[in-house]
N, CA, C and O atoms as CSV, one atom per row, in Angstrom:
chain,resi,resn,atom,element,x,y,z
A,1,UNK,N,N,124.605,99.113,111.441
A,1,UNK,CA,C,123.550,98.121,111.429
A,1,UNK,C,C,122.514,98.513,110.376
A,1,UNK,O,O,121.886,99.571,110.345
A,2,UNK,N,N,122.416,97.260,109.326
A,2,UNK,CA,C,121.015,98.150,108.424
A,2,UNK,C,C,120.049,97.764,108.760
A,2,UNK,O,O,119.107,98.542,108.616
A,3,UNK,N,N,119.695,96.132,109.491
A,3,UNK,CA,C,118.015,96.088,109.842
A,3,UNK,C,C,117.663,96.244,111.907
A,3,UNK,O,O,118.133,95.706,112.910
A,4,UNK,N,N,116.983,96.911,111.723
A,4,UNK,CA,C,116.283,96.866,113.207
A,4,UNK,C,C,114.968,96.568,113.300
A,4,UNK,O,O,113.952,96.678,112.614
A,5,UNK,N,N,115.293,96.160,114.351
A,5,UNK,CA,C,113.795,95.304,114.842
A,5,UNK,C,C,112.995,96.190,116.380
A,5,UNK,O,O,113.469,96.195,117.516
A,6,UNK,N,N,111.993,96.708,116.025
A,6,UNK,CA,C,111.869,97.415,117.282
A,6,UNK,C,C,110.850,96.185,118.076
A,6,UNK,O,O,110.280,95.230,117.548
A,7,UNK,N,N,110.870,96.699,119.842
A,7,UNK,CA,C,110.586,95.798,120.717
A,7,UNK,C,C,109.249,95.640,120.419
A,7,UNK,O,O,108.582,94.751,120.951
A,8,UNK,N,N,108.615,96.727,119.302
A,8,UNK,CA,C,106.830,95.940,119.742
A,8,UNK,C,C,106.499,95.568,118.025
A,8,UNK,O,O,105.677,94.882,117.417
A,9,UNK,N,N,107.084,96.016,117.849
A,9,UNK,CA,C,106.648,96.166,116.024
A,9,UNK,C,C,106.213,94.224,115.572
A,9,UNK,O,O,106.251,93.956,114.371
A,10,UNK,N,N,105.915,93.287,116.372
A,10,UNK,CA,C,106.115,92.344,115.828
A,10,UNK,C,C,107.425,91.658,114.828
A,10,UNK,O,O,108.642,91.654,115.012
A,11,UNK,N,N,106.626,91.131,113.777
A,11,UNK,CA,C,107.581,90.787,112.885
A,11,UNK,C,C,107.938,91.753,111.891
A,11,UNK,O,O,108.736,91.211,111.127
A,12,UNK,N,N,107.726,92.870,111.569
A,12,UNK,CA,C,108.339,93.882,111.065
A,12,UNK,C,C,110.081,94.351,111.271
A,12,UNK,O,O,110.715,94.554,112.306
A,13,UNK,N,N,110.381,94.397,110.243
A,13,UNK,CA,C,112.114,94.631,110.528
A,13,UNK,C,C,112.123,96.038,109.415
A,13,UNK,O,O,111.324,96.237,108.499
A,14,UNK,N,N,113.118,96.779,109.768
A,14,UNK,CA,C,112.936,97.629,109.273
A,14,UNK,C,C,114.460,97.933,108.333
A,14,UNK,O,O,115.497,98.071,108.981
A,15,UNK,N,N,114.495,98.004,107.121
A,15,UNK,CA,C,115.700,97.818,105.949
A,15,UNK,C,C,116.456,99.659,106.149
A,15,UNK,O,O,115.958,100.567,105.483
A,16,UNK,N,N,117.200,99.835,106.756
A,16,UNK,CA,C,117.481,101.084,106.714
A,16,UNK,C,C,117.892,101.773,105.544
A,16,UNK,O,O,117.492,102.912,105.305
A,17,UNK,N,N,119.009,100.881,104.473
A,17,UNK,CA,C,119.791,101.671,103.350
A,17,UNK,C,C,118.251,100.884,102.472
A,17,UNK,O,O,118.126,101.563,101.452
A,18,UNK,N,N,117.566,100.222,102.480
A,18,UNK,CA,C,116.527,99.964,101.366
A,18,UNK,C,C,114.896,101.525,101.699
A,18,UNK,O,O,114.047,101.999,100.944
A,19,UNK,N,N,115.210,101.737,103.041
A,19,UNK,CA,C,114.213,102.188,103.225
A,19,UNK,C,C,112.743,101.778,103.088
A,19,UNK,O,O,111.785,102.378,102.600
A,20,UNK,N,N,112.896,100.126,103.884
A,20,UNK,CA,C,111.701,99.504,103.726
A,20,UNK,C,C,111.069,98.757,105.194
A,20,UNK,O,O,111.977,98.473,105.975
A,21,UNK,N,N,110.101,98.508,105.537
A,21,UNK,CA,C,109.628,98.034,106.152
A,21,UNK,C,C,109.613,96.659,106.115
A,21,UNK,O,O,108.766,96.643,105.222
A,22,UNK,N,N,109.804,95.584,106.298
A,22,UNK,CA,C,109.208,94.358,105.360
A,22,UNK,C,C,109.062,93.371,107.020
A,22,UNK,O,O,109.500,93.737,108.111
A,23,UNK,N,N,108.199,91.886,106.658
A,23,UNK,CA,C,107.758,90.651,106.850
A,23,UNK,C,C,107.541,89.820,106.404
A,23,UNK,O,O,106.426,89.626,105.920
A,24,UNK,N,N,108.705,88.768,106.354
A,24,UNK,CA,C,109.040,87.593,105.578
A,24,UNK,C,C,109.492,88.383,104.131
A,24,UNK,O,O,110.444,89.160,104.069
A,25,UNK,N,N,108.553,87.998,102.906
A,25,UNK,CA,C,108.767,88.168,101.328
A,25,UNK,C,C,107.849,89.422,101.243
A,25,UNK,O,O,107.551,89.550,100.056
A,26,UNK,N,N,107.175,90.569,102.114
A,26,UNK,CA,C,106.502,91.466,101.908
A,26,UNK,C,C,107.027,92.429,102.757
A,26,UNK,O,O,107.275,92.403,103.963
A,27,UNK,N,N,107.201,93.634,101.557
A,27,UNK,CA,C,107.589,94.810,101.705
A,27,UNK,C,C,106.895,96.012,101.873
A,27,UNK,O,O,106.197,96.250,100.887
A,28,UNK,N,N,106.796,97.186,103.090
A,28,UNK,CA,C,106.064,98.471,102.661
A,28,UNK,C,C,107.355,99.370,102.049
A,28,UNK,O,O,108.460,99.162,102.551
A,29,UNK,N,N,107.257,100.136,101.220
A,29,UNK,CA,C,108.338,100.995,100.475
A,29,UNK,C,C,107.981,102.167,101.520
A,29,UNK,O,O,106.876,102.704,101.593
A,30,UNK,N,N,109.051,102.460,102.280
A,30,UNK,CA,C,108.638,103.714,102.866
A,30,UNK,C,C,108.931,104.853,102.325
A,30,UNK,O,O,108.652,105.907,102.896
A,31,UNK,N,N,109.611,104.807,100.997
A,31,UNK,CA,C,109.917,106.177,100.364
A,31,UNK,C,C,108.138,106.675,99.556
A,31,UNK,O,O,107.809,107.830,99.285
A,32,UNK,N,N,107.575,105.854,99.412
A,32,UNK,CA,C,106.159,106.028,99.066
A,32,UNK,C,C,105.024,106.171,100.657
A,32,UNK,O,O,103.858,105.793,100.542
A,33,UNK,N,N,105.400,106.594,101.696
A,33,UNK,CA,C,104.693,106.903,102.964
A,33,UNK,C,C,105.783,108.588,102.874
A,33,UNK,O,O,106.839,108.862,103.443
A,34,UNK,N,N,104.994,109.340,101.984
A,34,UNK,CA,C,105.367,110.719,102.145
A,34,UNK,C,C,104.323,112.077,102.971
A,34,UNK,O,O,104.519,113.152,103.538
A,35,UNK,N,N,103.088,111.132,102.565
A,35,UNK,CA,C,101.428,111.730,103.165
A,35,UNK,C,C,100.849,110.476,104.070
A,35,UNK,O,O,101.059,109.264,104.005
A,36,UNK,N,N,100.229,111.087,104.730
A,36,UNK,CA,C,98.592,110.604,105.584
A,36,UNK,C,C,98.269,109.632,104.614
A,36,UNK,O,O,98.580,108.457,104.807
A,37,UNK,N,N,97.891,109.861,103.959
A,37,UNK,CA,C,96.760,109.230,102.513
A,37,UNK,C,C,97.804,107.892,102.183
A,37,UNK,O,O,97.254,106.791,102.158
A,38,UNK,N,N,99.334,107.952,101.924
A,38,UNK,CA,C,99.842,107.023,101.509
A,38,UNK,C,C,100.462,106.095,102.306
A,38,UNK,O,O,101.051,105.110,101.862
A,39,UNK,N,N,100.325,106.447,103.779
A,39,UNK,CA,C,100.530,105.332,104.920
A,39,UNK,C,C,99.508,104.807,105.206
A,39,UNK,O,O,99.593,103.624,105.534
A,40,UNK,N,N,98.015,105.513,105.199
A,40,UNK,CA,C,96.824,104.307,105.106
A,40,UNK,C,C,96.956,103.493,104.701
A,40,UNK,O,O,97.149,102.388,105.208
A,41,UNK,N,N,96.849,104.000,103.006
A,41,UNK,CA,C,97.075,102.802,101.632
A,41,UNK,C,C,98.074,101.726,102.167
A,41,UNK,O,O,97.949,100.526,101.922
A,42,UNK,N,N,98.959,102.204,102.832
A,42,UNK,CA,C,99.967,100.661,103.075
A,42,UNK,C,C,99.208,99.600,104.097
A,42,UNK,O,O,99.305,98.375,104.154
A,43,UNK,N,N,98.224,100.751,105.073
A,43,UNK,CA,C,97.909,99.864,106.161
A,43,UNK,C,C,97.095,99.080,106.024
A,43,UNK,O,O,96.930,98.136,106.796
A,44,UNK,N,N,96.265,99.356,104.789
A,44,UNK,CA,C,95.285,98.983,104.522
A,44,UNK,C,C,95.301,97.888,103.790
A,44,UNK,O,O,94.484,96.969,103.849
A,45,UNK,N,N,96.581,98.006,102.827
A,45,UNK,CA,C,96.925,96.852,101.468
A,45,UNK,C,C,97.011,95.957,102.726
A,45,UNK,O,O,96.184,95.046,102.692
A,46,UNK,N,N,97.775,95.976,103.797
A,46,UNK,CA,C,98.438,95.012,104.486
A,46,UNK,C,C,97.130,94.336,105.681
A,46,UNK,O,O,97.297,93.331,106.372
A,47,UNK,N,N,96.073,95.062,105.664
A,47,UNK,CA,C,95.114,94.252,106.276
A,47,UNK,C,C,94.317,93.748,105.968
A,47,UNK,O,O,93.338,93.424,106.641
A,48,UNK,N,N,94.596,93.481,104.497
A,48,UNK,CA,C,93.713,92.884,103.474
A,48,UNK,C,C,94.489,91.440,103.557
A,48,UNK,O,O,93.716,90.510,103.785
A,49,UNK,N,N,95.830,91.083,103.420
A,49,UNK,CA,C,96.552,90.003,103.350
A,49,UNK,C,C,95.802,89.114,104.550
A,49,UNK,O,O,95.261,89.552,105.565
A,50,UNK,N,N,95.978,87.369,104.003
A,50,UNK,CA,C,95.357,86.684,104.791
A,50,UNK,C,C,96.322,86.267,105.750
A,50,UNK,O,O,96.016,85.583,106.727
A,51,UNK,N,N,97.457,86.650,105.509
A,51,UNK,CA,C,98.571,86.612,107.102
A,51,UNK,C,C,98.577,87.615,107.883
A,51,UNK,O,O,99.375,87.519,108.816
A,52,UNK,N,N,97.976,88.533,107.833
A,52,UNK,CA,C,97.807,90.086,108.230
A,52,UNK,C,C,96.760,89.550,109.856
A,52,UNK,O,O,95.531,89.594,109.890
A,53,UNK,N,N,97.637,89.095,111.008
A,53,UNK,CA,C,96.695,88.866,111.828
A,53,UNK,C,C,96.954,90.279,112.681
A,53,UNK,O,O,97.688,91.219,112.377
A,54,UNK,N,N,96.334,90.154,113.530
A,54,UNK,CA,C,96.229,91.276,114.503
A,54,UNK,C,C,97.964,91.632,115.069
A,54,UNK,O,O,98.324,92.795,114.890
A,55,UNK,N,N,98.552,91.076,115.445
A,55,UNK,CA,C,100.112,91.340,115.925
A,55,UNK,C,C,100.815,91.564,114.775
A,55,UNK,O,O,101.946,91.947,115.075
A,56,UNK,N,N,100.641,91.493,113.496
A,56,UNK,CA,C,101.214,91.730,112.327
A,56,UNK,C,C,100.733,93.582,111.829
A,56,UNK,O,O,101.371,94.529,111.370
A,57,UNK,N,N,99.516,93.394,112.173
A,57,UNK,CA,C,98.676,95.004,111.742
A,57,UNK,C,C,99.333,95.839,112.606
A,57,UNK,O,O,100.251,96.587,112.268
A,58,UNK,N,N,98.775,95.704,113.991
A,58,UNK,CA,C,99.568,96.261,115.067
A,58,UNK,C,C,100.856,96.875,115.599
A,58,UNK,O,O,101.081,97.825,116.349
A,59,UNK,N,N,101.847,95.747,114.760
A,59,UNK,CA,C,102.990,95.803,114.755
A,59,UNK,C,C,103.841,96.604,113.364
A,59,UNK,O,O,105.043,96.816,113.530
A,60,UNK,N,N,103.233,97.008,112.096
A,60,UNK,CA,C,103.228,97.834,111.694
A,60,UNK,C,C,102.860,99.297,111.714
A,60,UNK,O,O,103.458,100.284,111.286
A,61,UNK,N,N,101.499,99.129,112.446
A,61,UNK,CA,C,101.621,100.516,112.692
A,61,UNK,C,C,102.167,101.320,113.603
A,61,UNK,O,O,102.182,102.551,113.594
A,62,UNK,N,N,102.687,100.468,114.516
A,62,UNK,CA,C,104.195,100.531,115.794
A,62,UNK,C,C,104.981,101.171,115.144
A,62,UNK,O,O,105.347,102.310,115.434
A,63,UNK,N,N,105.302,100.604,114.296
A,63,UNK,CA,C,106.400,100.731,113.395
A,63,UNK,C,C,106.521,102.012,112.371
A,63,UNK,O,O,107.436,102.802,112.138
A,64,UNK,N,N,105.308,101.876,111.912
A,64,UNK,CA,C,105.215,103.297,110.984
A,64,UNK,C,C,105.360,104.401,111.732
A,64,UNK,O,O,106.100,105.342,111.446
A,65,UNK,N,N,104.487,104.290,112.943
A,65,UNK,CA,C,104.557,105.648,114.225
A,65,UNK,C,C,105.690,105.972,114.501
A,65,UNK,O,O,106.025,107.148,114.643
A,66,UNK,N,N,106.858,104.486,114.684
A,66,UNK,CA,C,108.114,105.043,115.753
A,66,UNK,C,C,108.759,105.687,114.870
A,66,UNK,O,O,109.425,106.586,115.384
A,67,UNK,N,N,108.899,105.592,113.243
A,67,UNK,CA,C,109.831,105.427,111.877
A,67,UNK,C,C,109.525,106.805,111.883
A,67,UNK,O,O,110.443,107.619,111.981
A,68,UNK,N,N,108.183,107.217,111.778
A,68,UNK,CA,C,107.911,108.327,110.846
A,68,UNK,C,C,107.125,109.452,111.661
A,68,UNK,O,O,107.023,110.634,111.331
A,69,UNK,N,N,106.664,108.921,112.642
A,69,UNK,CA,C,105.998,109.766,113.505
A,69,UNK,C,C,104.929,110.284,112.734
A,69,UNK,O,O,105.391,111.332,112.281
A,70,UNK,N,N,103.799,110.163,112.332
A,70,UNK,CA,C,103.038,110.393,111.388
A,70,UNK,C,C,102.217,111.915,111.982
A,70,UNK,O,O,101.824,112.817,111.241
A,71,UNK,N,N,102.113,111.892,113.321
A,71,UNK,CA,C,101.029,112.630,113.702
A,71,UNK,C,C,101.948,113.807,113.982
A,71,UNK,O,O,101.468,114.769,114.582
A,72,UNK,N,N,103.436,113.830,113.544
A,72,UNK,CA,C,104.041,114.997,114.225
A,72,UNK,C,C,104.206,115.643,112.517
A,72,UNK,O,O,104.131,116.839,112.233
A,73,UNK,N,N,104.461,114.425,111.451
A,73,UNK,CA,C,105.090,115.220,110.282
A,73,UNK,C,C,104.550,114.301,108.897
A,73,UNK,O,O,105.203,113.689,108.052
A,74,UNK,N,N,102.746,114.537,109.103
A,74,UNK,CA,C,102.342,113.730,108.110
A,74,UNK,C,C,100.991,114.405,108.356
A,74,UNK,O,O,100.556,114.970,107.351
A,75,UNK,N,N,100.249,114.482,109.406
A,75,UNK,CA,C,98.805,114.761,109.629
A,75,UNK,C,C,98.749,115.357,111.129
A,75,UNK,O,O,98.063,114.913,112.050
A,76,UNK,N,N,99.984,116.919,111.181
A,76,UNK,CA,C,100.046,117.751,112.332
A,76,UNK,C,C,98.125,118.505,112.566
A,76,UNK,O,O,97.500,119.263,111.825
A,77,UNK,N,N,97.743,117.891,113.831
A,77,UNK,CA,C,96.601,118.986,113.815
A,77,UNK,C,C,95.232,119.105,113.080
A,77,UNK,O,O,94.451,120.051,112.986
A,78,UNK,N,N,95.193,117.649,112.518
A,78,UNK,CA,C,94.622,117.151,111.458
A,78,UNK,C,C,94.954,118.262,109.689
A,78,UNK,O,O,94.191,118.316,108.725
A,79,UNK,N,N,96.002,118.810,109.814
A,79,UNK,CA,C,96.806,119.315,108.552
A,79,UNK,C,C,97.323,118.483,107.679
A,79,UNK,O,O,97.986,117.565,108.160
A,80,UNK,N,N,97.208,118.534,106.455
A,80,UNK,CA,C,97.563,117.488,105.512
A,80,UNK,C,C,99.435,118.071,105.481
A,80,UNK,O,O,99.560,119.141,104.886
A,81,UNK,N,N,100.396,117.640,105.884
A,81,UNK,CA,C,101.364,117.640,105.517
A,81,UNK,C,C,101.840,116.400,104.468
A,81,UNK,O,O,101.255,115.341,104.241
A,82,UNK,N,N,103.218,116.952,103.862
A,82,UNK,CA,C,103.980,115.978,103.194
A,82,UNK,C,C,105.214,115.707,103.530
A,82,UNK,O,O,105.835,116.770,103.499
A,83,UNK,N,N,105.916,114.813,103.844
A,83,UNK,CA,C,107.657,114.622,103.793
A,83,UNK,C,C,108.267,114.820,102.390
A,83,UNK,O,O,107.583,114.396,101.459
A,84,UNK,N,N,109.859,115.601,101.992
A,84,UNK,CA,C,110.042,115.435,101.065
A,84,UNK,C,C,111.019,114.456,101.186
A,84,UNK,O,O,111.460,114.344,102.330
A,85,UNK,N,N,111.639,113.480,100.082
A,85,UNK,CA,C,112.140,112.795,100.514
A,85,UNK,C,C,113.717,112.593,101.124
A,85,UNK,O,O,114.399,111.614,101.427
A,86,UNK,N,N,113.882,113.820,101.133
A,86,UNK,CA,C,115.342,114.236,102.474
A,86,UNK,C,C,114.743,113.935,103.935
A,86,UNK,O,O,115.178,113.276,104.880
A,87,UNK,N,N,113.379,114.804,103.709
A,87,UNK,CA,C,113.341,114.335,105.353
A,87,UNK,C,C,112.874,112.951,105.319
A,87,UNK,O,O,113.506,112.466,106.257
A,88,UNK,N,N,112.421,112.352,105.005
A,88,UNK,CA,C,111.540,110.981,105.432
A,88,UNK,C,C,112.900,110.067,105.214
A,88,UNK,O,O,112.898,109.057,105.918
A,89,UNK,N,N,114.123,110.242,104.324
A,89,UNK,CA,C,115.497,109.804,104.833
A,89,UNK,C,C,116.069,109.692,106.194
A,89,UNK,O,O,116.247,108.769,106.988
A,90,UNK,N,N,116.327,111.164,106.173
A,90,UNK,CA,C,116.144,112.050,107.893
A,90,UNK,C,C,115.517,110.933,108.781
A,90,UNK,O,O,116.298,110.296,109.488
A,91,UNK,N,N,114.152,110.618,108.820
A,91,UNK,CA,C,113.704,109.860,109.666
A,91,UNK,C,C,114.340,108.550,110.002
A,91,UNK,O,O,114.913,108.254,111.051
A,92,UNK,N,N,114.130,107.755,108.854
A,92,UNK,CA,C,114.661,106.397,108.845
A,92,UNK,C,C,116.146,106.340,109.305
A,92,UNK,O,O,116.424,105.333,109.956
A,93,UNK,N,N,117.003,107.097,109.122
A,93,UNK,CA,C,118.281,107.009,109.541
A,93,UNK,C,C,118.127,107.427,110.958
A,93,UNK,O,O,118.777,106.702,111.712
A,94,UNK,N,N,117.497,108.330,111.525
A,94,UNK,CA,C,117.035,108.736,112.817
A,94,UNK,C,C,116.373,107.376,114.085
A,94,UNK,O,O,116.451,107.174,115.296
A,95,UNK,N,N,115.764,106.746,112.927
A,95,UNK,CA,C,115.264,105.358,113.933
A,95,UNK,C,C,116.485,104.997,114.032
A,95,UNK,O,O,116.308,104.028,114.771
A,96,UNK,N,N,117.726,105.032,113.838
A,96,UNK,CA,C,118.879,104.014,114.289
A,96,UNK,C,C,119.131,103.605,115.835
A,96,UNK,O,O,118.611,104.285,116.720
A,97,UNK,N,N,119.595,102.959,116.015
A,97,UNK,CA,C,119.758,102.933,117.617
A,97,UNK,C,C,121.077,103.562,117.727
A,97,UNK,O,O,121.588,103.735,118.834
């Protein structure tokens, strides 16, 4: 299976062999969510959009959490970690069901 849809993530589907996040015609590149700093930037581009309602925000960051686990291997302890991009592969293939 390459796209999954998790139960809360909203409309977020998640591209496994693209390694992308996307809704509708908009994409987060998750090979660029390697730091803290660069999963903001996505959250942030994306709550700027004027379709960006609350179940859309929400439902990405569902999504980024379940994908990537941010607080276990991005910002342990308030520690600046990085993924290289084997592991943040690792991950995304790991969300599989």
């Amino acid at each position: 299976m390459n796209e999954l849809k998790g139960a809360d993530w909203g409309p977020w589907v998640l591209n496994v062999s693209a390694l992308t996040l996307g809704h509708d015609d908009y994409y987060v590149d998750l090979e660029r969510c390697t730091t803290s700093a660069e999963v903001l930037d996505w959250i942030a581009q994306v709550a700027e959009k004027p379709w960006a309602n609350d179940e859309v925000l929400a439902g990405l960051v569902r999504a980024l959490n379940d994908v990537l686990a941010p607080q276990e291997h991005l910002c342990s302890r308030g520690k600046h970690l990085t993924l290289s991009g084997k592991q943040l592969r690792q991950l995304v293939w790991a969300a599989r069901p």
